[in-house]
LOKE-824948 format. One record per residue (C-alpha): residue number from 1; residue in three letters; x, y, z. Coordinates in steps of 0.05 Angstrom, whole numbers, plus 32768, in hexadecimal, padded with zeros to 4 digits. Example, Ala and Ser with C-alpha at 12.3 -4.5 7.8 and 13.67 -1.06 7.14 Angstrom:
BEGIN
r n->1	res->ALA	x->80F6	y->7FA6	z->809C
r n->2	res->SER	x->8111	y->7FEB	z->808F
END
This chain:
BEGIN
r n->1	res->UNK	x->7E31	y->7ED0	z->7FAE
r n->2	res->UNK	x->7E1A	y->7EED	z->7F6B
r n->3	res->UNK	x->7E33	y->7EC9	z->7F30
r n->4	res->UNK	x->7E4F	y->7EFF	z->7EFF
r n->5	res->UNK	x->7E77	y->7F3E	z->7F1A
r n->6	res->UNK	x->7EC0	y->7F49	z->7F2D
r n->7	res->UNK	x->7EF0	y->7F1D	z->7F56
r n->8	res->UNK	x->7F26	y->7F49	z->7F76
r n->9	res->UNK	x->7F58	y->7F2A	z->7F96
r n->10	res->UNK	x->7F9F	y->7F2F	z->7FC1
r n->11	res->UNK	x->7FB6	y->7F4A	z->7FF9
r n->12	res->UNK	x->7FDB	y->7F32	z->8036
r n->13	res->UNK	x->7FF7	y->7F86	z->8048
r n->14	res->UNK	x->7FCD	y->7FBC	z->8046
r n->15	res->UNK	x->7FFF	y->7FCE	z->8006
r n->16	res->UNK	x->7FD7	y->7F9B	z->7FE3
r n->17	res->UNK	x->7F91	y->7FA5	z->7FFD
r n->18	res->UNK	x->7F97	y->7FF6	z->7FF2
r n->19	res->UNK	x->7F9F	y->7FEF	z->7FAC
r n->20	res->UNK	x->7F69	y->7FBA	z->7FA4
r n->21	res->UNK	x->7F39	y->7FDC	z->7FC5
r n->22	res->UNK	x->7F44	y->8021	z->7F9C
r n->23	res->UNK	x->7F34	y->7FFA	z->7F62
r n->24	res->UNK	x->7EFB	y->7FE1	z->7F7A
r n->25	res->UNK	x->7EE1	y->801E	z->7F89
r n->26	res->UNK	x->7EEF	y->8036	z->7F49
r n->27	res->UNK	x->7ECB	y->8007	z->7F28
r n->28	res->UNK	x->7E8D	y->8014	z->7F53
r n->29	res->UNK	x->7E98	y->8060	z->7F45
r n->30	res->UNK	x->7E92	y->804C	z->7EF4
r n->31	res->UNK	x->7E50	y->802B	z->7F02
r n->32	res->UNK	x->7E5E	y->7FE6	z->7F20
r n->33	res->UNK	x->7E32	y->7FD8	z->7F54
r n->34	res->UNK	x->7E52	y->7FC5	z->7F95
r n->35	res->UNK	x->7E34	y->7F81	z->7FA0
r n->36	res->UNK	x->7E54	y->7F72	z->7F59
r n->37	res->UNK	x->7E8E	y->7F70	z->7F7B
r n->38	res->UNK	x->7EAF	y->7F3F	z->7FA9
r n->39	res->UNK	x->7EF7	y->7F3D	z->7FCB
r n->40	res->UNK	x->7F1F	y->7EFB	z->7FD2
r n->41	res->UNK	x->7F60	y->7F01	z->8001
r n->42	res->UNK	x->7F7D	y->7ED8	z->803E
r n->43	res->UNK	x->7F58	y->7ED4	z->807D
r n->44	res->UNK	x->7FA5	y->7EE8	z->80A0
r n->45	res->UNK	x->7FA5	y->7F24	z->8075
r n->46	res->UNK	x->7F97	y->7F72	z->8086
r n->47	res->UNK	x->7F61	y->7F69	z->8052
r n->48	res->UNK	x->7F38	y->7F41	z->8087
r n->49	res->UNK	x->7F33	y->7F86	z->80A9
r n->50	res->UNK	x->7F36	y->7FC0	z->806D
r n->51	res->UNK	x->7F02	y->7F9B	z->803B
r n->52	res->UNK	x->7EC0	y->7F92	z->8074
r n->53	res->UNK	x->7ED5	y->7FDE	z->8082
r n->54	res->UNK	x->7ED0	y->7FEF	z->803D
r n->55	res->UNK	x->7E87	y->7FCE	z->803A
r n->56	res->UNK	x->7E9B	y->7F9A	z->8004
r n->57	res->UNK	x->7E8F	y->7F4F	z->8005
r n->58	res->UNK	x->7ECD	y->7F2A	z->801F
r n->59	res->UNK	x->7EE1	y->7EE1	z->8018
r n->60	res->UNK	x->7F15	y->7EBE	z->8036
r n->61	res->UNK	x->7F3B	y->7E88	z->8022
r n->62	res->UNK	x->7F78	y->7E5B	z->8043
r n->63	res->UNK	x->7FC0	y->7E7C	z->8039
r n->64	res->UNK	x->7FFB	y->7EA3	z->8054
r n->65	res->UNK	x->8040	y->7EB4	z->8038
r n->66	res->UNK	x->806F	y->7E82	z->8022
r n->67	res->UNK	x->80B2	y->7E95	z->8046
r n->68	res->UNK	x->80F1	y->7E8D	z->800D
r n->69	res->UNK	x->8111	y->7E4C	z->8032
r n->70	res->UNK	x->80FF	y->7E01	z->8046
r n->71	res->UNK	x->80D6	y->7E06	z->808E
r n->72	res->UNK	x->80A3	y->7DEA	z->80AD
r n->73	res->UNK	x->8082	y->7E28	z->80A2
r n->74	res->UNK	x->808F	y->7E2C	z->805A
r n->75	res->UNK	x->806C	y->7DE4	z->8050
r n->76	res->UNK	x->802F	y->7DF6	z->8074
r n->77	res->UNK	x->8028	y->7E32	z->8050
r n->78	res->UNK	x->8032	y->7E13	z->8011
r n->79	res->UNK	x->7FF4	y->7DE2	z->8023
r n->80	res->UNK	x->7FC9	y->7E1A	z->8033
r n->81	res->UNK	x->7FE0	y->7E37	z->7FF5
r n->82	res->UNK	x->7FBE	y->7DF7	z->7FCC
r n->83	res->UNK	x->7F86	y->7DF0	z->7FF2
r n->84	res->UNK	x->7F79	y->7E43	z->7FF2
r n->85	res->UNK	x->7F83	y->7E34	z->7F97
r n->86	res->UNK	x->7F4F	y->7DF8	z->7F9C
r n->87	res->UNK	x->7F19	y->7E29	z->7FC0
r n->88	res->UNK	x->7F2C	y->7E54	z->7F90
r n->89	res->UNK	x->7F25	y->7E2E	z->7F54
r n->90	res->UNK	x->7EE1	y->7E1D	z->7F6B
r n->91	res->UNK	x->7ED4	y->7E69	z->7F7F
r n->92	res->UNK	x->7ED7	y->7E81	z->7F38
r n->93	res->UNK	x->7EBC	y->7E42	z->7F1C
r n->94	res->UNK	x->7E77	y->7E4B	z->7F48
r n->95	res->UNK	x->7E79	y->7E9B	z->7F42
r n->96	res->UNK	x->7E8E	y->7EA4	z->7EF1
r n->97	res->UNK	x->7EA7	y->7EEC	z->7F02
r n->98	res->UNK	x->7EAB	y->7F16	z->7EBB
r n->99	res->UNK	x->7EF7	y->7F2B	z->7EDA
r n->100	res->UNK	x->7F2A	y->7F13	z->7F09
r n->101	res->UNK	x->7F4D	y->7F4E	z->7F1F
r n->102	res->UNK	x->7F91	y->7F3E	z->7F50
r n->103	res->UNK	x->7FBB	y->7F74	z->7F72
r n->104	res->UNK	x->7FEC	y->7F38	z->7F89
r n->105	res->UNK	x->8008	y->7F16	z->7FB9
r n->106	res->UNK	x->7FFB	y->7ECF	z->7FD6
r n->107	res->UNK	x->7FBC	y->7ED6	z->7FE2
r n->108	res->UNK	x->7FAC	y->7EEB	z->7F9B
r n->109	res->UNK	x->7FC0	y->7EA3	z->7F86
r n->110	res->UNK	x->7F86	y->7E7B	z->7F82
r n->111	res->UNK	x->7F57	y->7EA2	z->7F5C
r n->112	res->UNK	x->7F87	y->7EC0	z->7F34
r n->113	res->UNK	x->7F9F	y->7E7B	z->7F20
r n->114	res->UNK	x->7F58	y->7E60	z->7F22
r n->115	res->UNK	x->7F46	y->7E94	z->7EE5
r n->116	res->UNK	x->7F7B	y->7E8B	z->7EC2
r n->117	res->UNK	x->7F66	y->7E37	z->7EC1
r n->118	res->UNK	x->7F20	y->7E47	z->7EB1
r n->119	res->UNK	x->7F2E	y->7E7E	z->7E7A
r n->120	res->UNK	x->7F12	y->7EB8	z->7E9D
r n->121	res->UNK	x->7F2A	y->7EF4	z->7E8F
r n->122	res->UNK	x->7F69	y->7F17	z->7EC0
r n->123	res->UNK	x->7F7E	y->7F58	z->7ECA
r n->124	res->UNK	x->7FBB	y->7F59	z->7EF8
r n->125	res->UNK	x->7FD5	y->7F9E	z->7F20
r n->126	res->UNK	x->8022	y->7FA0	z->7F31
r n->127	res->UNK	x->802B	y->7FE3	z->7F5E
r n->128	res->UNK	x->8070	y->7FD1	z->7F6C
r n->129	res->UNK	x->80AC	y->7FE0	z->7F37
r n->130	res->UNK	x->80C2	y->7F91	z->7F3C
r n->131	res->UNK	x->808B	y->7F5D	z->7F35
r n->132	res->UNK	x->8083	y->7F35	z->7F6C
r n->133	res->UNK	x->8078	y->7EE2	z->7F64
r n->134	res->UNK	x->8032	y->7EDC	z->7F63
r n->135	res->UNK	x->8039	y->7F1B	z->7F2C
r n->136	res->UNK	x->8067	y->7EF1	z->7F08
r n->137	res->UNK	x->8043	y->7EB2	z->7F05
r n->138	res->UNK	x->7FF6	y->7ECB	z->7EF7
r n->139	res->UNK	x->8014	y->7F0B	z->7ECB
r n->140	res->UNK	x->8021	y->7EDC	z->7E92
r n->141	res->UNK	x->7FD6	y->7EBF	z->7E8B
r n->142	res->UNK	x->7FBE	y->7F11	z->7E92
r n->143	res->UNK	x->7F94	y->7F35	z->7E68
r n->144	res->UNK	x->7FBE	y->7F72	z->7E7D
r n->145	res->UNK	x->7FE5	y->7F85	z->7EB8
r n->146	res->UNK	x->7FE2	y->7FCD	z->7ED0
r n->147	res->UNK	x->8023	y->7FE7	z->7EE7
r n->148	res->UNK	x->8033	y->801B	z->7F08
r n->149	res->UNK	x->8078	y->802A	z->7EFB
r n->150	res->UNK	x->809B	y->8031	z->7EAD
r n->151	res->UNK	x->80C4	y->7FFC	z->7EA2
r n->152	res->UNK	x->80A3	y->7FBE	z->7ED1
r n->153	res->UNK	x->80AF	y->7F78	z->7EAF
r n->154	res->UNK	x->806E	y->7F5F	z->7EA2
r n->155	res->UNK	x->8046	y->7F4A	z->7E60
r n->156	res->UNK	x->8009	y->7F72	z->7E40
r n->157	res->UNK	x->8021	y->7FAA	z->7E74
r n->158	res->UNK	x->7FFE	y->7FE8	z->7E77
r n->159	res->UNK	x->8015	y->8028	z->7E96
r n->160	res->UNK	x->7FE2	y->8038	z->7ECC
r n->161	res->UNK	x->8001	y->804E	z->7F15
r n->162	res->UNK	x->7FEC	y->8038	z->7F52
r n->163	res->UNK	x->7FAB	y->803C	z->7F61
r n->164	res->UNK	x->7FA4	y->8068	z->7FA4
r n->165	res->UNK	x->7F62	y->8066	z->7FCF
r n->166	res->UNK	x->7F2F	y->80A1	z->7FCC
r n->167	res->UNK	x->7F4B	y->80BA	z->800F
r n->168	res->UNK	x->7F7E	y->80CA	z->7FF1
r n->169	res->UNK	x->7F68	y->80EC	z->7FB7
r n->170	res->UNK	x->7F42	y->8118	z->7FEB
r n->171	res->UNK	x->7F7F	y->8132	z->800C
r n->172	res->UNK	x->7F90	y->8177	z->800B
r n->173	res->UNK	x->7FE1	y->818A	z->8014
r n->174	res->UNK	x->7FCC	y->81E1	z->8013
r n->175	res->UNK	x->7FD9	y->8201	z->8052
r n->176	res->UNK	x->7F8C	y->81FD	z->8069
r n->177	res->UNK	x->7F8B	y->81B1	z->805E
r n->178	res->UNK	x->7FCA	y->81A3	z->8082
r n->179	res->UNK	x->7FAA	y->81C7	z->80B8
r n->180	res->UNK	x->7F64	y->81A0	z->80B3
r n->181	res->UNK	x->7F8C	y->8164	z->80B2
r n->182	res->UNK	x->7FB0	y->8171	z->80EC
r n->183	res->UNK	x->7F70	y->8183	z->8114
r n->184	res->UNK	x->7F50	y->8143	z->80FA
r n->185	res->UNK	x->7F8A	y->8121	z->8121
r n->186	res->UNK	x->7F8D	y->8143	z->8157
r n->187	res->UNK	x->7FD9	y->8163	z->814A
r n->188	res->UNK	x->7FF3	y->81A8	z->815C
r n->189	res->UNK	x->7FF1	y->81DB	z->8121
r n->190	res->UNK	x->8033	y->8202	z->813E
r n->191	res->UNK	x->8067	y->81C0	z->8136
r n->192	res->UNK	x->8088	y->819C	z->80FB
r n->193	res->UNK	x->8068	y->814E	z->80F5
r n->194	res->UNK	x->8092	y->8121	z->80DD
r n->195	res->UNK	x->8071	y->80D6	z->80D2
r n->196	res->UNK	x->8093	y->8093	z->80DD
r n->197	res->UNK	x->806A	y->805E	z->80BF
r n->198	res->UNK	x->8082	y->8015	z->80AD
r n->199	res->UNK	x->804A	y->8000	z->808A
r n->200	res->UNK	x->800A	y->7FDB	z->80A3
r n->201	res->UNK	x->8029	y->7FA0	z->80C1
r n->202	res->UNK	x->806E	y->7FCD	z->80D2
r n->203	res->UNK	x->80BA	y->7FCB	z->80D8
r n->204	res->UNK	x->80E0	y->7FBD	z->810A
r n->205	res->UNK	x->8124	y->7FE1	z->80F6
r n->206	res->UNK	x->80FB	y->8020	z->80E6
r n->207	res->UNK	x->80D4	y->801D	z->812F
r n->208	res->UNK	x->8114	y->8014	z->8150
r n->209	res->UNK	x->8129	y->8052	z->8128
r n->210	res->UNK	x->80E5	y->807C	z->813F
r n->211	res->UNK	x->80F5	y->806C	z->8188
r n->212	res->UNK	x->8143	y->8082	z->817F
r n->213	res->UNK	x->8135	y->80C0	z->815C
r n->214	res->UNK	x->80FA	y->80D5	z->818B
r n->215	res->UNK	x->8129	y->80CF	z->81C6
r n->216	res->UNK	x->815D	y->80F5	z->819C
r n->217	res->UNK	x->812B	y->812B	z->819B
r n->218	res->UNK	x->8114	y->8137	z->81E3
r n->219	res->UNK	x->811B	y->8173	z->81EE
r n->220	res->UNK	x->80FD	y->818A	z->81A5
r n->221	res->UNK	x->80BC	y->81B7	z->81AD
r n->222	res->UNK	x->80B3	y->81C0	z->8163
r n->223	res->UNK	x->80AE	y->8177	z->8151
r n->224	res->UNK	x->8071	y->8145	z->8152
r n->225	res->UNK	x->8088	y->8100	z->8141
r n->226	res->UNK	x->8047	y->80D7	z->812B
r n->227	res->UNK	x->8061	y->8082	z->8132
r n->228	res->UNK	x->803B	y->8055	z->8108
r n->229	res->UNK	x->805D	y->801A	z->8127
r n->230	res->UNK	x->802D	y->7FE3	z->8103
r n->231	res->UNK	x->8000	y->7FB1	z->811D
r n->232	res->UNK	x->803C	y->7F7D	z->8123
r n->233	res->UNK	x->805E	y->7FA9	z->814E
r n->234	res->UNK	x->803B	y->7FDB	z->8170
r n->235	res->UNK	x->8034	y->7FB4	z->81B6
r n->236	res->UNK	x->8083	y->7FAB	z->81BD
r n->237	res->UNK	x->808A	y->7FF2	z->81A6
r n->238	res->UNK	x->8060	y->8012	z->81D1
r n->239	res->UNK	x->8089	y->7FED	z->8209
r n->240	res->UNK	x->80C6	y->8010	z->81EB
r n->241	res->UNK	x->80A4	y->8051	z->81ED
r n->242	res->UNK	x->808E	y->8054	z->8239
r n->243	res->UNK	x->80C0	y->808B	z->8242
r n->244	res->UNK	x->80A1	y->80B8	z->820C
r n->245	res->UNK	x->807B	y->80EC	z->820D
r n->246	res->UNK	x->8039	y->8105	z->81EC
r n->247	res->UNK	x->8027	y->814C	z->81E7
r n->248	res->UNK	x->8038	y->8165	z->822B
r n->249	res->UNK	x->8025	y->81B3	z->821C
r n->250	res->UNK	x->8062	y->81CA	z->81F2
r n->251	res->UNK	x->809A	y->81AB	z->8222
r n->252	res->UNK	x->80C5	y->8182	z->81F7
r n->253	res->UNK	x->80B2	y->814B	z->81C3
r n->254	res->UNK	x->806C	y->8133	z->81AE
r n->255	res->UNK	x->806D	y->80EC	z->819A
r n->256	res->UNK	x->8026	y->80C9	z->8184
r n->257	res->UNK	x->802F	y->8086	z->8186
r n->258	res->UNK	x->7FF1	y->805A	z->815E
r n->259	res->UNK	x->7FF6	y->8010	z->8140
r n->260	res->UNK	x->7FD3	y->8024	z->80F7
r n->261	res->UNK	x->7FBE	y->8066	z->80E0
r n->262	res->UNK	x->7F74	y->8059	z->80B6
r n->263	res->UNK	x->7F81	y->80A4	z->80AA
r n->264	res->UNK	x->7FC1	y->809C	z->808A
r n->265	res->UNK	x->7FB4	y->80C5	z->8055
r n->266	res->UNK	x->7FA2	y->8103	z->807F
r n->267	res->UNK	x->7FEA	y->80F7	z->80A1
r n->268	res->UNK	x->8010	y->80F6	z->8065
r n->269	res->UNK	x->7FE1	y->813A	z->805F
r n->270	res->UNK	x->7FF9	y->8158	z->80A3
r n->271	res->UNK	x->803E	y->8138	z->80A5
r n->272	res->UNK	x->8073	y->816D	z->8091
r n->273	res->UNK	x->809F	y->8130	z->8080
r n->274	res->UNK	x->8096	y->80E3	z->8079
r n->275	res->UNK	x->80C8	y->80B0	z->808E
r n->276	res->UNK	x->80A9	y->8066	z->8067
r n->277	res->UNK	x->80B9	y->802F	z->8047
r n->278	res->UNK	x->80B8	y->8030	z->8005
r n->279	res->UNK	x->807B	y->7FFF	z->7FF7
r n->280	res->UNK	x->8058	y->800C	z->7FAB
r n->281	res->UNK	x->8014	y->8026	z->7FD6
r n->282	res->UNK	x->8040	y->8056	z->8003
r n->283	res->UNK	x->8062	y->8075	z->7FBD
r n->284	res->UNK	x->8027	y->807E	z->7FA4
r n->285	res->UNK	x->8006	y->80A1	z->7FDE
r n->286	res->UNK	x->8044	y->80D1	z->7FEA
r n->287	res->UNK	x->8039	y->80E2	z->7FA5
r n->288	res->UNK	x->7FF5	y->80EF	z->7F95
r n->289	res->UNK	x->7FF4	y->811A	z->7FD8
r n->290	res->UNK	x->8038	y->8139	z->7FCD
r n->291	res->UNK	x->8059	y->812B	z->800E
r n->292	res->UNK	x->80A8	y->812A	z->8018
r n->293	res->UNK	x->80C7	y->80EA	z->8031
r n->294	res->UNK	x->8100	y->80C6	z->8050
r n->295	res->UNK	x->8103	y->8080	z->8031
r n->296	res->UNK	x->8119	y->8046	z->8054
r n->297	res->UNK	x->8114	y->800B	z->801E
r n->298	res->UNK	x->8111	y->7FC4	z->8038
r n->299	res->UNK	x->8150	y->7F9A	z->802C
r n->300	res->UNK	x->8142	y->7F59	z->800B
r n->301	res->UNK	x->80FE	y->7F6E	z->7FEB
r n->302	res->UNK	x->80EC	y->7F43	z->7FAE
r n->303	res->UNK	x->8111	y->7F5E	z->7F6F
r n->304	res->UNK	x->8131	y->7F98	z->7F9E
r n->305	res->UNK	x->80EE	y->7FC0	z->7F8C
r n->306	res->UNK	x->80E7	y->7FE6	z->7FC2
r n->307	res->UNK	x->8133	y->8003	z->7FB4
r n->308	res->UNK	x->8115	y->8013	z->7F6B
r n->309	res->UNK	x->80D6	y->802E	z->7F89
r n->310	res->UNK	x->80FC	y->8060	z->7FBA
r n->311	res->UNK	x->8129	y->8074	z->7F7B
r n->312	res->UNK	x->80EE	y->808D	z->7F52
r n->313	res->UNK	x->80D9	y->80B9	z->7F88
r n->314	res->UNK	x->8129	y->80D1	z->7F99
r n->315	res->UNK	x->813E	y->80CF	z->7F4E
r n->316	res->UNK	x->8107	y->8113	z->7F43
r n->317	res->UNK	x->8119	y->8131	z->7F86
r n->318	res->UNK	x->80DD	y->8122	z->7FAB
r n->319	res->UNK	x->80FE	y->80FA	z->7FE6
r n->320	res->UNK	x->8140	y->80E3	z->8004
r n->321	res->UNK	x->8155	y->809A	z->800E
r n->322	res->UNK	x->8175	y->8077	z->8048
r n->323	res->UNK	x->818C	y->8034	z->8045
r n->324	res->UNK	x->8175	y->8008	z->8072
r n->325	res->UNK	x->81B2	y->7FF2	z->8097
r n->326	res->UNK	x->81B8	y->803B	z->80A4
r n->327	res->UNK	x->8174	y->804C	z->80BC
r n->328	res->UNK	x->8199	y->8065	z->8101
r n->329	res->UNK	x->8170	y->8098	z->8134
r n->330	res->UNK	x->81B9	y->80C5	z->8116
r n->331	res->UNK	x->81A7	y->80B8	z->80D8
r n->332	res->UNK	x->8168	y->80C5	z->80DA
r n->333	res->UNK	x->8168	y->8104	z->8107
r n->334	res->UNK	x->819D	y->811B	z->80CE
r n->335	res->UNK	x->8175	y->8116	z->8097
r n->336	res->UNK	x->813B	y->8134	z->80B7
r n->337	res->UNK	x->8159	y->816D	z->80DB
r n->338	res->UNK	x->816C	y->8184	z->809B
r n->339	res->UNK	x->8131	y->8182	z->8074
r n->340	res->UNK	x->8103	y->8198	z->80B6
r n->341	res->UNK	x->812D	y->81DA	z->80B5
r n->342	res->UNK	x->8128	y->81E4	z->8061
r n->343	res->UNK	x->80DC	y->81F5	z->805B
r n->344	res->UNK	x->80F0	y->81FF	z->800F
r n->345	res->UNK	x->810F	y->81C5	z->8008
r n->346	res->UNK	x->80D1	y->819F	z->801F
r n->347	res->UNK	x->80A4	y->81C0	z->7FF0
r n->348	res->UNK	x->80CF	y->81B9	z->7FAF
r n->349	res->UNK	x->80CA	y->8168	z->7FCB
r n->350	res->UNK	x->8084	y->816B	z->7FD3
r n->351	res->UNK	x->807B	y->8190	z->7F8C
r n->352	res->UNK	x->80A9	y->8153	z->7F6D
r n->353	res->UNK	x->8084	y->8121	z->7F89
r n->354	res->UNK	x->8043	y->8140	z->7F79
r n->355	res->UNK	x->805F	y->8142	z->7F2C
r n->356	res->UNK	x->8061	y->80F1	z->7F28
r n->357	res->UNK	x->802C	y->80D5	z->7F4E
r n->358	res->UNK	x->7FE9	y->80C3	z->7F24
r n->359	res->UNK	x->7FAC	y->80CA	z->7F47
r n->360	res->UNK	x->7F7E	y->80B0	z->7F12
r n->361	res->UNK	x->7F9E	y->8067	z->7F16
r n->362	res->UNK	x->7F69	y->8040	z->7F32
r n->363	res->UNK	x->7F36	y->805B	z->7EF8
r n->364	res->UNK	x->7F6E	y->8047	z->7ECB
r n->365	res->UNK	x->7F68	y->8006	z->7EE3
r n->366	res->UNK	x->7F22	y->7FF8	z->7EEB
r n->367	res->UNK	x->7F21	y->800F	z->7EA3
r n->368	res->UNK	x->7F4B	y->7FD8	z->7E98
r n->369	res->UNK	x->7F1D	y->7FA5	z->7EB9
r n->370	res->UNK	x->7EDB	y->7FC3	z->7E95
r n->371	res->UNK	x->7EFD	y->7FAF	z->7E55
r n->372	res->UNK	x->7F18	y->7F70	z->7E60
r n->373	res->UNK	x->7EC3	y->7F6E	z->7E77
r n->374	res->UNK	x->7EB1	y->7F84	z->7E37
r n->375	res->UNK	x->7EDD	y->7F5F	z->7E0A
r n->376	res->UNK	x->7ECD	y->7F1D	z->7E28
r n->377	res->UNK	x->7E87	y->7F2A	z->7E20
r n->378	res->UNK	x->7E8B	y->7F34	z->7DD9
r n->379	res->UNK	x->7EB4	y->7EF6	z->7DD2
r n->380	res->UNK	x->7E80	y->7ECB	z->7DF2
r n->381	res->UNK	x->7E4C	y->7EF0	z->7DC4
r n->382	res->UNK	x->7E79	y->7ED1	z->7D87
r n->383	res->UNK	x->7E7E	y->7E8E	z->7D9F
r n->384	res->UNK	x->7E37	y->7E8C	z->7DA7
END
């Protein structure tokens, strides 16, 4: 490992790692060289599968969420925490990065800790409207924190968005890149697509919603319901599902059901409308592509954020919010049947959501980083 360079850092969800690795990009797209750069999650983490895929360097340390009450589990996750911020410590000690940049999460921890002890400079990014702990704790010792809602509680904040990968940049919502991105995936051009995704890991009341409401909707021809169940899931799911159909030639529904969607972004392309989560990385891609939405926040989220993150989006028209508890196949098939038959509708929602998202985040940020680069480098040129 190449003393020197930038440390990012976080993860645990794809929500995390997304972000991360946008920035990272970003950076390399300013002039950075790649090998500059090195990644530091959890070795339980998606980022143990998205960072090799991205071709940067990827170290692991010890680690795993800490869950909010007194278990067994909770104390051996609390060791691995302080052994994973020892490594860490002795991470940034041995590698000197210029900047520690952390997107969050437990697994951002030890070397965003670790700079803050050895006076390297931090640059924290909060995509969610409510810092989260690790946000809270590390924000304080920042050089700035990029945030990507108005408003979010942190110090030396700076108004940035979420940073979105270049996928999603790339997609095109006009009539002939709907229809490229449907051939990419392989779905029909004459049916509505509506997309049920939980996020990377999943949700369980949201796949148990999927299978109702594609069982309410049989006998639909029109309709192609694409089921990102999650990784976490997927295998009971698909046991659910043995009495679904796939395309069967025109006869009735089309359900697709896949585990996690590395095209994503061409979904959210295809999809006429998405039914989410409201996790900061899925705002910001429904956004930046323009793509109506059903949101489904999770109860009990840290700081309620993902109720504050589904109201930015409903507060300008762009989607519709359903509370969990009443995330019902009805519901559901309510909500949608009404905005599947309002092609209007679904375009002012698009157009709204279009209006707030920020694709140029992740340059915001790495600007960030390159300055807290450039500013410690003329300190050290005063001290010596």
């Amino acid at each position: 490992m190449r003393r020197g360079g930038v440390i990012v850092t976080g993860g645990g969800t794809a929500g995390h790692v997304l972000p991360a690795l946008a920035v990272a990009r970003a950076l390399v797209a300013g002039g950075r060289h790649q090998a500059e750069i090195t990644y530091v999650g959890a070795a339980r983490g998606m980022e143990a599968r998205l960072v090799p895929e991205s071709g940067f360097s990827l170290v692991v340390l010890p680690g795993q969420g800490i869950e909010r009450r007194v278990s067994r589990k909770s104390a051996s996750a609390a060791a691995m925490l302080v052994l994973g911020c020892a490594q860490g410590l002795a991470l940034v000690a041995r590698r000197r990065p210029e900047v520690v940049l952390s997107v969050g999460g437990y697994a951002a921890l030890p070397c965003a800790l670790a700079a803050a002890v050895l006076r390297v400079p931090l640059v924290v990014v909060n995509v969610d409207a409510v810092p989260g702990a690790a946000n809270r704790l590390t924000g304080r010792f920042a050089t700035a924190c990029a945030i990507a809602l108005p408003g979010t509680p942190l110090p030396r904040a700076v108004l940035t968005g979420a940073p979105v990968r270049p996928e999603v940049l790339a997609v095109d919502r006009t009539p002939e890149g709907r229809a490229a991105a449907r051939t990419l995936l392989g779905l029909p051009e004459g049916r509505l697509v509506v997309a049920v995704t939980g996020g990377s890991l999943g949700a369980r009341r949201l796949n148990l919603a999927a299978l109702g409401l594609a069982r309410a909707w049989a006998k639909r021809s029109d309709v192609v319901v694409v089921h990102v169940a999650g990784e976490r899931d997927v295998d009971w799911v698909r046991v659910q599902a043995r009495d679904l159909k796939g395309d069967d030639g025109g006869a009735g529904l089309d359900y697709r059901l896949v585990g996690y969607e590395d095209r994503l972004p061409a979904l959210f392309s295809a999809a006429d409308v998405v039914v989410a989560r409201a996790g900061a990385s899925t705002i910001a891609e429904l956004t930046v592509i323009g793509t109506p939405s059903v949101l489904v926040p999770l109860p009990g989220a840290p700081g309620n954020h993902q109720r504050l993150n589904a109201e930015r989006l409903a507060g300008v028209g762009a989607a519709l919010i359903v509370e969990d508890a009443a995330a019902t196949p009805e519901e559901l098939a309510t909500a949608l049947d009404a905005l599947l038959a309002d092609e209007e509708r679904r375009r002012s929602m698009g157009e709204a959501a279009r209006r707030i998202g920020r694709p140029d985040a992740a340059e915001r940020v790495a600007s960030l980083v390159e300055e807290a680069a450039r500013s410690a480098r003329r300190r050290a040129g005063r001290d010596r």
